[in-house]
Structure formats: C-alpha cells, structure tokens
C-alpha positions as CSV (number, residue, x, y, z in Angstrom):
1,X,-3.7,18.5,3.9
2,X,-4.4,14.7,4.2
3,X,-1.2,12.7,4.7
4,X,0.1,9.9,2.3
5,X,2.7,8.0,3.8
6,X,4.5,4.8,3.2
7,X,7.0,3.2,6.5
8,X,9.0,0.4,5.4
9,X,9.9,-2.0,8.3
10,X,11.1,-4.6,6.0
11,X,13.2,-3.9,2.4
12,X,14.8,-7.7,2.6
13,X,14.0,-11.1,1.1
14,X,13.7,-14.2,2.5
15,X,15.9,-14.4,6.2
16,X,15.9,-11.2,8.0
17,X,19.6,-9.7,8.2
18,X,20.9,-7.1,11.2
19,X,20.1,-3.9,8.7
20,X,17.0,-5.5,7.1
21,X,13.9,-7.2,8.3
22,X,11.8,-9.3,5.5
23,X,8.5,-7.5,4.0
24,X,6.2,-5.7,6.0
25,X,5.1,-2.0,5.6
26,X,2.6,0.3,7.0
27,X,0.5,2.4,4.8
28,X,-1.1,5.9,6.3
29,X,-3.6,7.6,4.8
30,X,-5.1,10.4,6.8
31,X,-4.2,8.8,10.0
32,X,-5.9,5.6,8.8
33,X,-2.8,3.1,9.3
34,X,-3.1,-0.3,6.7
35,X,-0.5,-2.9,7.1
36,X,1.1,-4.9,3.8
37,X,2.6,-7.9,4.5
38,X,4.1,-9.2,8.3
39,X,6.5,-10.9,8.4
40,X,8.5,-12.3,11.3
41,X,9.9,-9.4,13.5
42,X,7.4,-7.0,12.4
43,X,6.4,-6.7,15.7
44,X,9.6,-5.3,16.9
45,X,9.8,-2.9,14.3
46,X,6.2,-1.6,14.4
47,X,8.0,-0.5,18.2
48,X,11.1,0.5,16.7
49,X,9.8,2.8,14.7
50,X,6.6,4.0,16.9
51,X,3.7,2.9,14.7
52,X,0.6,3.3,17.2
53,X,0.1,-0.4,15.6
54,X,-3.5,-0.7,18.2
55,X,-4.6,1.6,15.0
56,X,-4.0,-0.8,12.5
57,X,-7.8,-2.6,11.4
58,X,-6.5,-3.8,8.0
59,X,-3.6,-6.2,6.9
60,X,-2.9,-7.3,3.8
61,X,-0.7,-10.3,2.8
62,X,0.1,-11.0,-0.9
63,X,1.1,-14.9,-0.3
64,X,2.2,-17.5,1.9
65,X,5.9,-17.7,1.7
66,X,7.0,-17.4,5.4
67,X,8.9,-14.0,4.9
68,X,5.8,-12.4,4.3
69,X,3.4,-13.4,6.5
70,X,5.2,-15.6,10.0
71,X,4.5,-12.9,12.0
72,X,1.0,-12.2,11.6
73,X,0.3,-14.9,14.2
74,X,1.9,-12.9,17.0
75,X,1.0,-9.6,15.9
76,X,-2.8,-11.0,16.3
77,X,-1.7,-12.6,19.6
78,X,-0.4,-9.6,20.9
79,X,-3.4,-7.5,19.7
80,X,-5.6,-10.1,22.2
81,X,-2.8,-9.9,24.7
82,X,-3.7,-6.1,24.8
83,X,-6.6,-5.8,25.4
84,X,-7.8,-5.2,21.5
85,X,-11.3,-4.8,20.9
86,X,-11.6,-3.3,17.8
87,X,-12.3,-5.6,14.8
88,X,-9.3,-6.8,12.6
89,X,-9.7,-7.1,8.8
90,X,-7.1,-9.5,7.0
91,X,-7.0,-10.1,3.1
92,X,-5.1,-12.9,2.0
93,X,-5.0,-16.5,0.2
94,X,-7.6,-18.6,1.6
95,X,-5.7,-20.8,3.1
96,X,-4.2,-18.2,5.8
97,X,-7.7,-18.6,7.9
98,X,-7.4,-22.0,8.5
99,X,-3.1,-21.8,9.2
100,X,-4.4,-19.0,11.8
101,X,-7.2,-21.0,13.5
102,X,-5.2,-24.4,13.5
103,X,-2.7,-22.3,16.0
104,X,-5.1,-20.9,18.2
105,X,-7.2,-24.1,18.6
106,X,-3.7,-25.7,19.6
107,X,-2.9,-23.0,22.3
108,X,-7.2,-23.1,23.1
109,X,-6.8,-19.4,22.8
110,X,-9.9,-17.4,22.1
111,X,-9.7,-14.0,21.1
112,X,-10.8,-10.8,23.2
113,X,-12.2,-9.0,18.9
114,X,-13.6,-10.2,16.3
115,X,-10.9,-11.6,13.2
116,X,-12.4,-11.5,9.9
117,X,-11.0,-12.9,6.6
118,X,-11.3,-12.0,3.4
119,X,-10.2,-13.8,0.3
120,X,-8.2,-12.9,-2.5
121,X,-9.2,-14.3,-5.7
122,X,-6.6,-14.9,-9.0
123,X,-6.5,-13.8,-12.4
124,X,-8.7,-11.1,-11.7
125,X,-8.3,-7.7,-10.3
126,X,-10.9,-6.4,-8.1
127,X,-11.5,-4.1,-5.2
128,X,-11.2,-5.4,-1.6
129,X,-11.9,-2.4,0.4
130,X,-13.1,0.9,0.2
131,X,-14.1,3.7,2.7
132,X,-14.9,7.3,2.1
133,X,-11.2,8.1,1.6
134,X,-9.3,5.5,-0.2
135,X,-10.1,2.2,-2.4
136,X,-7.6,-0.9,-2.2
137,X,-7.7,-3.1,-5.3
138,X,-5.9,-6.5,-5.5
139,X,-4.3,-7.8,-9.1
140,X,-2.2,-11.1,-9.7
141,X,1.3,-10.9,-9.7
142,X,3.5,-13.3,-11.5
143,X,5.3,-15.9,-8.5
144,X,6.1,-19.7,-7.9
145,X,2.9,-19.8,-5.4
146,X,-0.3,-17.7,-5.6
147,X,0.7,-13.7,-4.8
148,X,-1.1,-10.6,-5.1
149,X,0.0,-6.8,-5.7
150,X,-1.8,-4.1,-3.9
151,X,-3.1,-0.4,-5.1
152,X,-3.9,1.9,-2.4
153,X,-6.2,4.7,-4.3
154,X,-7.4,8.2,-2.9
155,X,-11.1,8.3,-4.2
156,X,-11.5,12.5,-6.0
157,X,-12.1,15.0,-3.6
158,X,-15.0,17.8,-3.7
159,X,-14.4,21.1,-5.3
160,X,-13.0,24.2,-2.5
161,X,-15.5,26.7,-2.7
162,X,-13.4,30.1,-2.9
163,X,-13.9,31.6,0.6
164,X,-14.7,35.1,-0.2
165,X,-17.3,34.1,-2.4
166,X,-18.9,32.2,0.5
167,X,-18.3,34.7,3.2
168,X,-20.3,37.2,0.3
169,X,-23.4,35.0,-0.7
170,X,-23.8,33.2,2.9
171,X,-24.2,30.1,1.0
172,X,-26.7,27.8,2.9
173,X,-25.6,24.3,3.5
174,X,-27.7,22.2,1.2
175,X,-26.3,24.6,-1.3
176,X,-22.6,24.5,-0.4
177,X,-23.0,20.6,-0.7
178,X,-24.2,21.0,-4.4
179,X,-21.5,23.4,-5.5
180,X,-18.4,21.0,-3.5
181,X,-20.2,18.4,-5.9
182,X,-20.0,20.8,-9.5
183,X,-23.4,22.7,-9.1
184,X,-23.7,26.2,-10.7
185,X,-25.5,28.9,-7.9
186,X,-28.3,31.3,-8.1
187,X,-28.6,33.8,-6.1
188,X,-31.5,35.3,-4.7
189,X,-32.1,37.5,-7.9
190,X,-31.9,35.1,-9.9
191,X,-28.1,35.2,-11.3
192,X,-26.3,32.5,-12.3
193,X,-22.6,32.0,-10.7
194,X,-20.5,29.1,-12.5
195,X,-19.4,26.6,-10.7
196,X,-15.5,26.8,-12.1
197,X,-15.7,30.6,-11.2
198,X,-16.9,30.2,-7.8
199,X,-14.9,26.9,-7.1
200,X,-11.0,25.6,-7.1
201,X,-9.6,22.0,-7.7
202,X,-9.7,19.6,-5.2
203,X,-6.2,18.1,-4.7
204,X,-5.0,15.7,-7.2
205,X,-5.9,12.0,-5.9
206,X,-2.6,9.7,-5.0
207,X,-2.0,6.2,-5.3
208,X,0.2,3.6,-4.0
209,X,1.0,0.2,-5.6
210,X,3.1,-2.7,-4.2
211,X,4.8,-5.5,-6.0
212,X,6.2,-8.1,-3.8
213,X,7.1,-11.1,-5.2
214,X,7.2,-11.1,-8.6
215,X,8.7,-11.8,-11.9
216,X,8.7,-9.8,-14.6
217,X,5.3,-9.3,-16.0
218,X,3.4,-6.6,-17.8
219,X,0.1,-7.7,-17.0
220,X,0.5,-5.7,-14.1
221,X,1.1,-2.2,-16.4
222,X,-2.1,-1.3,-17.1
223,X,-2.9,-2.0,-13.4
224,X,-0.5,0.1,-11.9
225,X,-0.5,2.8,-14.8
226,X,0.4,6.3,-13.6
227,X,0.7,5.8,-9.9
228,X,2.9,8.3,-7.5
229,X,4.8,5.4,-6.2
230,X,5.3,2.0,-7.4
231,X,7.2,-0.3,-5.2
232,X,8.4,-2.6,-6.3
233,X,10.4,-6.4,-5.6
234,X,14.6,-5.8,-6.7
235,X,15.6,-9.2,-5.5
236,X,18.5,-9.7,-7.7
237,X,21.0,-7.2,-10.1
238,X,20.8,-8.2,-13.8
239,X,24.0,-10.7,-13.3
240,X,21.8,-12.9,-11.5
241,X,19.1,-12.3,-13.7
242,X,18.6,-16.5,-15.0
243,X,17.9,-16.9,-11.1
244,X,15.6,-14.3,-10.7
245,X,13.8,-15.9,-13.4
246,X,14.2,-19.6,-12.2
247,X,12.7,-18.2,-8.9
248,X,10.0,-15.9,-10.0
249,X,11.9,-12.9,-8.5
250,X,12.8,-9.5,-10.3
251,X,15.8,-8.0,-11.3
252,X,16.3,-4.0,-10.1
253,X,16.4,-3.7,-13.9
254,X,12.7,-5.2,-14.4
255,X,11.5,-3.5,-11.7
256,X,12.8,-0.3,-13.7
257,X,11.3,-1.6,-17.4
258,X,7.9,-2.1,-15.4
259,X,8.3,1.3,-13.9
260,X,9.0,3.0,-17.1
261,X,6.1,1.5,-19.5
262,X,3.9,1.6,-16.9
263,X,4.5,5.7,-16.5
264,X,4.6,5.8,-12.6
265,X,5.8,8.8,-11.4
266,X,8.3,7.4,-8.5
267,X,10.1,3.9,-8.2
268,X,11.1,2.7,-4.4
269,X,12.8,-0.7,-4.6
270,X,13.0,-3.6,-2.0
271,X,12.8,-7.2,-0.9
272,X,16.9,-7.4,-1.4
273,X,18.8,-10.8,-1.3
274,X,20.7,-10.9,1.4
275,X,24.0,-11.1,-0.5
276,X,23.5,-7.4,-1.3
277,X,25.0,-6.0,2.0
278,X,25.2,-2.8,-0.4
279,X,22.2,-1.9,-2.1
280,X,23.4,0.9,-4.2
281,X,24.5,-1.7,-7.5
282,X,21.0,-2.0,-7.6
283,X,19.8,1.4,-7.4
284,X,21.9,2.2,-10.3
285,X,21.2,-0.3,-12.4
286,X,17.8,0.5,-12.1
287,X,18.3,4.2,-13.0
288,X,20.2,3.7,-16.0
289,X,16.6,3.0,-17.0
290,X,14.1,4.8,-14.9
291,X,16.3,7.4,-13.0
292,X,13.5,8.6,-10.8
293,X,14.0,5.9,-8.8
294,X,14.8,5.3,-5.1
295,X,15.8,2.7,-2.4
296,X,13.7,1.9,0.2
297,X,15.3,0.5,3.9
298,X,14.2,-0.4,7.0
299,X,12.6,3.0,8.9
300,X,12.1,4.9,5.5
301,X,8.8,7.3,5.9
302,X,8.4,7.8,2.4
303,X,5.7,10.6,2.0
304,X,3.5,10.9,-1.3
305,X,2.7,14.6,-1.5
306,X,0.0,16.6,-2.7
C-alpha cells in the first residue's frame, strides 16, 4: 500500500512560540518527501521529529512573509554543508531567487548541487510538478502579498489483475500491461474474458490541499473540491473576525464554511495566533459547522488512508 502522509512541524503564525513553530510541513507520498513552506526553525524540527530531510528534492513556499519561508536559506546551506549532491527543486514567487542568491554572493558561497527555481504565476491555477505518482498544482489564494495554495494529487492507478486468473492463463507481459490499462483478453481459442471480470479497482487516488495564508475566499472551492484533507489557515476565532479580515487571515469558522461547500472529506486547522495558548476554542468553533474537523500541532503524522 502506498503511503500518504502529512508531518506538521509548524501549526503557528507569525513568531514561533515554545509548543509551536511557524509553517512548514513535510509531505510523503510513497517515500517521496515534499516540503511546504520553511520557515525559521524548521531545521530543528525536521531533527526533532526524524525527517531523513537529505530526501527532500522539492520545496514549496506559498509567499514571502518571513514565517513562511526565513529558513529556507539555512536549510539550503546546510544541504551544501552536507555534502548534498542531489538537485533541489524550489517553487515560489519570483522574487525568492534573487533574496537567495543576494545571500550567497555575500557569504561567496557556491553550492556543492544544482538549485533550480521555479515560478509561481497568479490568478491562474496550473500544475508545477508531476512524476509518475503524484501531480502538484498551484492556485491563488486571497492575502495582503502574493500567496499560493497547494494540491498534492495521486495520478489513477492500473487495474489489479485477479491473481488466480493470472496464475490460470499465464498471461504474457505485453498482455498483462494491456489488461492493468482496461484491455479485454483472448485466449488462445479464441475466448473473450472482460476486463471488469478478470480485473479489480485500483485504489481510490488521494489528495492533499494546503491553505496558508488566506482570507476567506471561495475561488479556492472548486480548486480544492472533494479532497481527503484540506488544511487549512485558523488564524483567529470568529470574535476577532474584523481583524482576520483587516489582515487577510481566516477565522477557524471560514476555514470550516470553505471546508463544507467545498465537500472535502477531512479539515486539519493551523497557523494559530499566538494568543491561542489553547487551541481547542477554535476547534469547536469550527465544528459547530464542519464537525469532521481536526487540529493540527507540531509532530502530528497525519496519514490519508486508502
């Protein structure tokens, strides 16, 4: 079974607190680790909570407000400090290339791998990655500076050819290929074995989306419509909801509405102010609307299953 699995090493807002680091999270898919957001700490947590981090090739950072990317600079300079020679892959605002180079030229550091950009475009949502397992589309999100969402997709899977059947027909490989892809089969007498008879389901595909920072806004609903897990920003409870507003930031009670019309199927929240040394307000303020809903926290393993 392929794994699915969300770590959150950051759940808080802006200034890191002694329970909660600001946003970063690491994203595993089959053993393939993606990084969302760094902020400053990160690198200590990655430790804290044994992330083989030399297996992280992709980082993704939604915008440039320090809390979600200040430690990406020393996460890099540790990478060379290692030994790293792998390439690294980082999708952000444009601007991020040159606040990364500008640092380096200072320190005339040259690094031991290769450092690739690539950059996220508004108002539209595209893809930014895709291998043979997952794709990775970017959308706008609604914020007082340029900031993107992120869904992490499973692409289908093939169809399981039932075993017996196979052990029975000795199915040759060109042909087991062609029935994992919805062929019918014929055997050597000419009979004709349909493909739904022969075959089972491949697992249902998952998908991940992330939502840090953001007002509300329901753009984002037909982006993030029926994922497993939406994650998304609970800056504020609903008394402070004219501030959330004046600063782009959700209330847990947004996060819930967006949850809802949008039909996900679970709802973490995260990125807390730091005047919620108890989190729990929030969590039920949220599920008086969307009760499937959960709070994340620093360490959480948060596995989307099959």
């Amino acid at each position: 079974m392929t794994s699915f699995n969300i770590t959150i090493l950051g759940s808080n807002s802006a200034t890191p607190t002694l329970l909660r680091n600001p946003s970063s999270q690491v994203v595993n898919i089959n053993e393939q680790l993606y990084m969302i957001d760094c902020a400053d700490g990160t690198q200590v947590q990655l430790r804290k909570y044994k992330i083989k981090f030399k297996r992280i090739n992709h980082i993704f950072i939604s915008h440039l407000h320090g809390d979600h990317y200040f430690g990406l600079i020393g996460l890099i300079s540790s990478f060379h400090l290692l030994g790293r020679k792998n390439d690294l892959h980082i999708y952000a605002p444009p601007q991020l290339e040159k606040i990364i180079n500008i640092q380096f030229e200072a320190s005339k550091t040259v690094l031991n791998y290769p450092l690739h950009f690539h950059y996220l475009h508004q108002n539209i949502t595209e893809t930014i990655f895709e291998n043979n397992i997952i794709t990775v589309k970017a959308f706008t999100l609604e914020h007082s500076i340029p900031t993107w969402g992120f869904i992490f997709s499973e692409k289908q899977g093939k169809r399981n050819i039932i075993k017996s059947f196979a052990n029975e027909m000795s199915i040759p490989y060109n042909e087991y290929l062609k029935i994992q892809n919805g062929a019918n089969f014929i055997d050597s007498d000419g009979k004709i074995y349909k493909n739904k008879s022969i075959t089972t389901d491949p697992p249902k595909v998952r998908s991940y989306a992330y939502c840090s920072d953001t007002g509300y806004f329901e753009k984002i609903i037909p982006v993030i419509k029926d994922v497993n897990v939406l994650y998304h920003e609970s800056t504020f409870a609903e008394d402070k909801k004219e501030s959330a507003k004046e600063k782009f930031h959700s209330t847990a009670k947004d996060a819930a509405r967006i949850a809802q019309k949008a039909n996900v199927k679970k709802l973490l929240l995260g990125h807390y102010s730091s005047r919620y040394k108890d989190t729990s307000p929030l969590l039920e303020e949220a599920k008086s609307i969307f009760p499937n809903t959960a709070l994340s926290y620093d360490g959480l393993v948060f596995e989307i299953k099959q």
